[in-house]
N, C-alpha and C positions, 0 to 999 in steps of 0.2 A: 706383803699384802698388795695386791690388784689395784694398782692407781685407774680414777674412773677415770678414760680417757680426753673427755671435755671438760672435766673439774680443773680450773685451771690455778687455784687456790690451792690443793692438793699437788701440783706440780710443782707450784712453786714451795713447797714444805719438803718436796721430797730431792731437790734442786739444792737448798740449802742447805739440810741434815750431811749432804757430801763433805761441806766445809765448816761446820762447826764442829767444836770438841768441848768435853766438861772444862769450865774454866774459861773460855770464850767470852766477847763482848757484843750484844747483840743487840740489835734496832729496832721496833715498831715503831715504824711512823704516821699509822693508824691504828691506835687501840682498838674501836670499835666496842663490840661485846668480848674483848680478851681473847679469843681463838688464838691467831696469831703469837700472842704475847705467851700463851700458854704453849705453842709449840717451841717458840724459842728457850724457853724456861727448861721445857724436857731437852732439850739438845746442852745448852750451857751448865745445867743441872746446879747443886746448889753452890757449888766455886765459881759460878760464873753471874755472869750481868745482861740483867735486859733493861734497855730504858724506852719506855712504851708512853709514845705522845700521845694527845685529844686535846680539841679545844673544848670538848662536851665533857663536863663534870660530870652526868649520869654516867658516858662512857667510862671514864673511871671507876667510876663507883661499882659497876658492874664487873668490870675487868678484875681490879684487885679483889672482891667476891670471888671470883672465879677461881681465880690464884692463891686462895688465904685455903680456900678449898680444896687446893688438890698439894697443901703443903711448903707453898713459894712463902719464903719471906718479902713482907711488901713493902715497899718506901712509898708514903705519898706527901706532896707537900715543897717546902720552900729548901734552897740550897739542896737539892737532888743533883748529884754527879755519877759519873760511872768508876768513883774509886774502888765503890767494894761491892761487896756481892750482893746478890739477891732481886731483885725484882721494883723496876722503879718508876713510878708513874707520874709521867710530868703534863702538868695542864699549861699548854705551852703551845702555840703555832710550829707544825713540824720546824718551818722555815729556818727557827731557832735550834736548831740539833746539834750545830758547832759548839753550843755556849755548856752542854753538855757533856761532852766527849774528853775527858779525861786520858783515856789510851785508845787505840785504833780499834776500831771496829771491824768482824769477822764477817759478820753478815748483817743482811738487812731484810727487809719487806714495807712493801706499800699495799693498802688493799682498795683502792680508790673510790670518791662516792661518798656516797651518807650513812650515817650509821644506822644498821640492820633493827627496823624498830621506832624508828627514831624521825625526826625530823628532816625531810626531805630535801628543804630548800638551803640545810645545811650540808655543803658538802666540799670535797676539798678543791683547792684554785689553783688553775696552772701553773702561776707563778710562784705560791708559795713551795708545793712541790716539785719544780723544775730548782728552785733555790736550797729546799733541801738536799735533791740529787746533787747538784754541785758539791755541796759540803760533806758530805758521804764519799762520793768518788776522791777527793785527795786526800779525806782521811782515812782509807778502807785501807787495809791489808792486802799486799799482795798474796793472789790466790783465793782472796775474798769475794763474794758473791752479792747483789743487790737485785731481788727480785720487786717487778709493778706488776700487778693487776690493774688491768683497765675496764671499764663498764659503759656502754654507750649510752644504757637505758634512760640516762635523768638529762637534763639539761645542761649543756655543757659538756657532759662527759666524752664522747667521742672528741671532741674538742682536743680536752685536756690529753686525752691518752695520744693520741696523734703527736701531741706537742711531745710528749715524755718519748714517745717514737723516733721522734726526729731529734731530740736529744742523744739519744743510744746511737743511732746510725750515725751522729757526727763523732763519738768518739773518736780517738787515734787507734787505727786496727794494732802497732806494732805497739799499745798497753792496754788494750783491751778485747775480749772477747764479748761480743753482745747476740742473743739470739730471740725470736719472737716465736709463739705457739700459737695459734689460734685455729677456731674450729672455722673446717671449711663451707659446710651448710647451713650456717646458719648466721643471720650478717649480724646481728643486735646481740651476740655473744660474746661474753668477755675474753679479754686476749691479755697473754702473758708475757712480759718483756724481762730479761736475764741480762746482768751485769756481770763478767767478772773480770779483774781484774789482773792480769798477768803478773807473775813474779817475774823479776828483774832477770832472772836466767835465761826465761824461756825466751 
């Protein structure tokens, strides 16, 4: 199918689906309205694991909706890990993602911003998602992948994704590969930042 060329949410779905397989351990680090959570679901399928953050209980609630709906077995609630399969919703500050992570993680996603719907002046903070990246990049799997969505529109937001910018550019080039996507005509458009993570051969 025809990726639309400025969607850069779709880029980053179709950036990921490379490096996941059935059985896979996958990340949302922004529920939202479950989009996300529901494309990782279809890639890791039911042998595998998504563990899908929000500080926003409605975002949950809507999320796992979404997923009970198209078949995901759903975990919500306390003592949530990524031991076993299925689909696991934790109301939790990304920042927290280490205290989660059981086995290494194949891929990830951030979708940056406030939730679609929702409360505006609620949105994510540089620090906590700069601190999540951290804790993803030494847990990730070599040949694994971590895509951010960034959004200039709200307050803050160019801010934050610059910050996430200039996190990927310091990487170490000889363990990582990192790329950016963004549309060139249009400045207040979200822009797509790509992690991956070299295996030890290459």
């Amino acid at each position: 199918m025809k990726t639309q060329l400025t969607h850069m949410v779709s880029w980053a779905h179709r950036l990921l689906a490379e490096v996941l397989q059935p059985g896979d351990l996958a990340v949302d680090l922004t529920s939202g309205n479950g989009h996300d959570t529901l494309f990782l679901w279809r890639q890791v399928g039911v042998t595998g694991t998504v563990l899908s953050f929000d500080l926003q209980p409605q975002a949950l609630i809507a999320s796992a909706q979404r997923l009970r709906a198209e078949g995901a077995v759903v975990v919500c609630g306390e003592g949530i890990d990524a031991a076993t399969a299925g689909v696991r919703f934790v109301l939790a500050d990304h920042a927290q993602v280490n205290d989660y992570l059981i086995t290494a993680p194949q891929a990830a996603i951030a979708n940056l911003g406030f939730l679609p719907g929702g409360d505006q002046t609620l949105v994510t903070r540089p620090q906590s998602t700069l601190a999540a990246l951290r804790a993803l990049c030494a847990r990730l799997v070599g040949g694994g992948r971590i895509a951010v969505v960034a959004y200039s529109g709200h307050p803050g937001g160019r801010e934050e994704g610059e910050l996430v910018e200039r996190f990927c550019a310091e990487l170490p080039p000889e363990q990582w590969r990192t790329i950016k996507l963004t549309t060139l005509n249009r400045r207040d458009a979200p822009w797509l930042m790509v992690l991956e993570k070299k295996m030890h051969h290459q």
